[in-house]
N, C-alpha and C positions, 0 to 999 in steps of 0.2 A: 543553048542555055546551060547546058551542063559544065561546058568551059565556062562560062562565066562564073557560074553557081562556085565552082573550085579558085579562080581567079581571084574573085572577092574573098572567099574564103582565105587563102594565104596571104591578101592582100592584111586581111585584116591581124591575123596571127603576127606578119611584120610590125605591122605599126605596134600591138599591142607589145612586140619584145621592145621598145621603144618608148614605153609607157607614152603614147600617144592616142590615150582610151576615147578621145571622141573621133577620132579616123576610125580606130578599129571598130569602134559600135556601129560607124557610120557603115563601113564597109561590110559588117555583119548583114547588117538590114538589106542593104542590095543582095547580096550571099541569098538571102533568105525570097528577097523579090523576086531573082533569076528560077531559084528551087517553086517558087507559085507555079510558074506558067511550067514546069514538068511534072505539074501535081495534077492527079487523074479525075480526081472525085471531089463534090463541093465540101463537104466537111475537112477535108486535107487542105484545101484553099482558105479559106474559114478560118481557118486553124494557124498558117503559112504567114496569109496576109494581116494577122492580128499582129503576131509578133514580128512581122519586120514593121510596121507602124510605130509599136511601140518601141522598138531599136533604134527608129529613127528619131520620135522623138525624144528617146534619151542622149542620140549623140546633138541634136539641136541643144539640149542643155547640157549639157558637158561644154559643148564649142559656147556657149551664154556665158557660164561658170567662168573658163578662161579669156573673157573679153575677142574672141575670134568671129569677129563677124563675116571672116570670108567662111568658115566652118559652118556656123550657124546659117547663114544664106545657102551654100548646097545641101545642107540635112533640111530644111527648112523646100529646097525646091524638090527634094527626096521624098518627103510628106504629096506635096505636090500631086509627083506622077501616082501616088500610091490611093489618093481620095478616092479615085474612080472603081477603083478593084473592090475596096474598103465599103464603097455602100451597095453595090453590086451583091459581095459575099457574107455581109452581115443580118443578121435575122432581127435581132433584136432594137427598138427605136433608141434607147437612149447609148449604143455603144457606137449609132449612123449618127446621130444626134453630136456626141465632142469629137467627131469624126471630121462634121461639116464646122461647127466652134473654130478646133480649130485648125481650119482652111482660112476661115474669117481672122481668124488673129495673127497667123501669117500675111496674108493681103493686108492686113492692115498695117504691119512689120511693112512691107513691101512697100506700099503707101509711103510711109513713113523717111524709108530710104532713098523716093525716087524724090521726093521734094526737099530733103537735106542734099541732092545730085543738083538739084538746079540752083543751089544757094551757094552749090561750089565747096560742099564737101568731102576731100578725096575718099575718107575711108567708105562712106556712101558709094561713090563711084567701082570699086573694087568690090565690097559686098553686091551691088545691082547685075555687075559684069556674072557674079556665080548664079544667081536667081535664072538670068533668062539665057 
């Protein structure tokens, strides 16, 4: 995890000389994912798994912003793996509470895209391909 931890890390420092700030937010958030599972104590995880949450979902709306819905579907399936960790290491109801929101407003995103796939939308078909 620690290659990784640094991985994503320079991952994201490229894209960001690149001004390509929703990769590199995105790639922060994973940087910060990989750094949880090396973290010893639950307050450190707590602490870890808030802000790559919130990194993720800032690079989901960064990739919104730019119309990039292949961007938004992997920060958006980033959210995803992160739910579980997130209500596991959270204390507080209402911070598990728009945790699970939005989970729900993603699936519903997801929803959304898999019945624009069967009406024979390609940009649908491209965003679904990053979700699963």
């Amino acid at each position: 995890m620690g290659e990784a931890k640094e991985a994503y890390e320079n991952a994201s420092q490229r894209y960001s000389k690149t001004s390509q700030q929703g990769h590199s937010t995105r790639m922060l958030a994973r940087a910060r994912f990989a750094e949880f599972w090396l973290a010893d104590d639950s307050n450190s995880k707590r602490n870890i798994i808030a802000e790559s949450a919130r990194l993720a979902e800032e690079s989901a709306k960064s990739f919104e912003a730019e119309a990039d819905t292949e961007g938004q579907a992997m920060s958006h399936r980033d959210l995803l793996d992160l739910l579980p960790e997130v209500q596991i290491f959270t204390v507080d109801y209402e911070t598990k509470k728009d945790a699970f929101m939005n989970f729900m407003a993603i699936a519903r995103k997801e929803s959304a895209l898999q019945r624009q796939y069967l009406r024979g939308d390609e940009r649908s078909d491209q965003a679904l391909t990053h979700i699963f």
